[in-house]
C-alpha positions, 0 to 999 in steps of 0.5 A, a space after each residue: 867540412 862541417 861535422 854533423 855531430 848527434 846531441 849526444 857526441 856533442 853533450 860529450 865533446 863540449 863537457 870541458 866547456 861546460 867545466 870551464 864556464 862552470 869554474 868562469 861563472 863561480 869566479 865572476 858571480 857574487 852571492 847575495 841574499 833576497 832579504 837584504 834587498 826588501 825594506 823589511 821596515 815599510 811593510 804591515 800586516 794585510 786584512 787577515 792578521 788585522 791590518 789593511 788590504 792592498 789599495 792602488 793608491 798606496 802603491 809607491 810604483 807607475 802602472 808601467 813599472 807595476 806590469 813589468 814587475 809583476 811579468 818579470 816576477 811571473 816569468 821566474 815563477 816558471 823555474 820548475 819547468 824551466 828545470 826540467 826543460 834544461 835538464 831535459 835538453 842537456 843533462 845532469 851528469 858531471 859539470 852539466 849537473 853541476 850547471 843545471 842545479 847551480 842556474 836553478 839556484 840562482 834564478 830562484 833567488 830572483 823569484 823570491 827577492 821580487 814576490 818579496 818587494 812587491 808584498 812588503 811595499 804593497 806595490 801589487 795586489 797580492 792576492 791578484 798576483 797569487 792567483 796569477 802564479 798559480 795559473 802561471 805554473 799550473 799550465 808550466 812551460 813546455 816545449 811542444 805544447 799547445 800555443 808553444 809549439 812554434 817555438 818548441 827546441 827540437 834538440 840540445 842545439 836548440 835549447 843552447 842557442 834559445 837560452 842565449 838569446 833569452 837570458 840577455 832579452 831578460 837582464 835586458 828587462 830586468 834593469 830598464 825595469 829598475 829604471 822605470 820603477 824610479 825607486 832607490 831600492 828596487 833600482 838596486 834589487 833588479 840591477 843585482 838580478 840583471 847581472 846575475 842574468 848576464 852572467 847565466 847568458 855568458 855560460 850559454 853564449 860561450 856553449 853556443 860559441 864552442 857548439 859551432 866550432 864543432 858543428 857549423 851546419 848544425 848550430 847555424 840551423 839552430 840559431 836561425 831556427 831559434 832567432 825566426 820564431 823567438 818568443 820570451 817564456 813568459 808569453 803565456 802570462 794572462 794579458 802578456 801581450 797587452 803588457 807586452 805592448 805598454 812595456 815596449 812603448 815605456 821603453 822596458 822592452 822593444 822591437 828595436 832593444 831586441 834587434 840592437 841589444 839583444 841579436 846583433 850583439 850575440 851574432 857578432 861575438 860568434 862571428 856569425 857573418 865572418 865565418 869560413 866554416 859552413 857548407 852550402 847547407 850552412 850558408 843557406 842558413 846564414 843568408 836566411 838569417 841575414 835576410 830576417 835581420 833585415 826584415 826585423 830593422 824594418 819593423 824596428 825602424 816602423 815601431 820606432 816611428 809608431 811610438 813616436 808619434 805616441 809619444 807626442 800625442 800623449 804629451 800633447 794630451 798631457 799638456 791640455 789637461 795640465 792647461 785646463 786644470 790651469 784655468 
């Protein structure tokens, strides 16, 4: 029968997990510096200390690869709330401090390496992208507050089976970025962040894994609840959902990679549609999932299709224009 354990038994019952994903993670992770990933040698000094300001044409990135390095580098800037929410949700006792504070160290590295690169190639406004920071972390990330409440976890379970999902839909972002900023340095800058995000996603997968074998029902409920309502933390960076829209087209981050690289994955290492585990309760569950998974193929087969046929246009534009200027 599946047990219905409080936050509090659970928190206390999965604290050799904990231990042991904490011991996984220091032997699996490689410590790296910001510094040694920013060509120091290419920047100069901006307007205030007698150089020049930023200029678009001096940019050595795509439009597409500027807006998802700004919305990764803006997401990280939120780690102050992010802090408190994990905190919040979990506890900062024994090895659970000790993952809470370990996570935070290593997600604020990514912040710094990011602003770093972007200043000292000039391959952002700064002073756009200062101002974009403080309006990020003045307004902060809270479970529950206004235009995030859809979203809102409403308990440990919760929290454990969002932050899954989240930390793969960002290593996820992170390296098809590198990809799309067609540049040797910042290839390798979001490749080290990506593992990095892939490593924080194995401590909480494994979390979540070792919370259903405890409690079936109850974290059924969470994934289900978590999967129907996902939204990235960053959707509340001005103009994210426009970015949003040129990133999933430039194939940083999609309807489809969301469904194939992101869900399905998560879904069979907990074994989700072979357990014996539920109850009736848990079951219902379980067949809403199966039946919004079908819902999200056909919506990832539909933008797949959209983009498409975008693509073409746009290639067929290309070529006129590359005609015209022919003649």
């Amino acid at each position: 029968m599946s047990r219905l354990l409080t936050d509090p038994e659970l928190i206390r019952e999965l604290e050799p997990v904990v231990e042991a994903g904490v011991n996984q993670h220091f032997a699996a992770t490689k410590n790296w510096a910001p510094h040694d990933y920013v060509p120091w040698s290419d920047g100069s000094n901006y307007q205030a200390l007698g150089g020049r300001d930023w200029e678009l044409e001096r940019s050595p990135l795509s439009e597409l690869a500027r807006i998802a390095m700004v919305t990764n580098l803006l997401t990280e800037d939120n780690l102050p709330s992010y802090h408190r929410a994990v905190a919040g949700y979990f506890t900062l006792d024994d090895a659970w401090g000790t993952w809470v504070n370990r996570w935070t160290v290593e997600e604020n590295r990514h912040g710094i390496a990011l602003r770093d690169y972007l200043v000292v190639t000039r391959a952002v406004d700064p002073m756009e992208l200062e101002r974009a920071r403080m309006l990020q972390v003045t307004a902060g990330f809270s479970p529950g507050q206004q235009g995030q409440g859809d979203i809102a976890p409403e308990s440990f379970l919760d929290a454990a089976a969002y932050v899954t999902f989240q930390e793969l839909a960002t290593r996820v972002s992170h390296r098809n970025t590198g990809k799309a900023c067609d540049e040797p340095v910042a290839d390798a800058l979001l490749k080290r962040i990506a593992f990095d995000e892939n490593l924080h996603m194995i401590f909480y997968r494994g979390l979540t894994g070792a919370a259903l074998d405890l409690s079936p029902d109850r974290a059924m409920h969470s994934i289900c609840r978590i999967l129907v309502n996902f939204q990235m933390p960053g959707f509340s960076i001005p103009n994210f959902r426009r970015n949003a829209v040129k990133m999933a087209v430039g194939g940083i981050y999609d309807a489809r990679q969301h469904l194939d690289d992101v869900v399905l994955p998560v879904l069979r290492k907990w074994r989700i549609f072979e357990r014996d585990d539920f109850t009736a309760e848990g079951e219902r569950e379980r067949d809403a999932l199966g039946a919004f998974i079908e819902r999200m193929e056909v919506e990832a087969a539909k933008f797949d299709e959209s983009k498409a046929r975008y693509l073409e246009r746009e290639a067929r534009k290309a070529q006129r224009i590359a005609s015209k200027s022919l003649v």
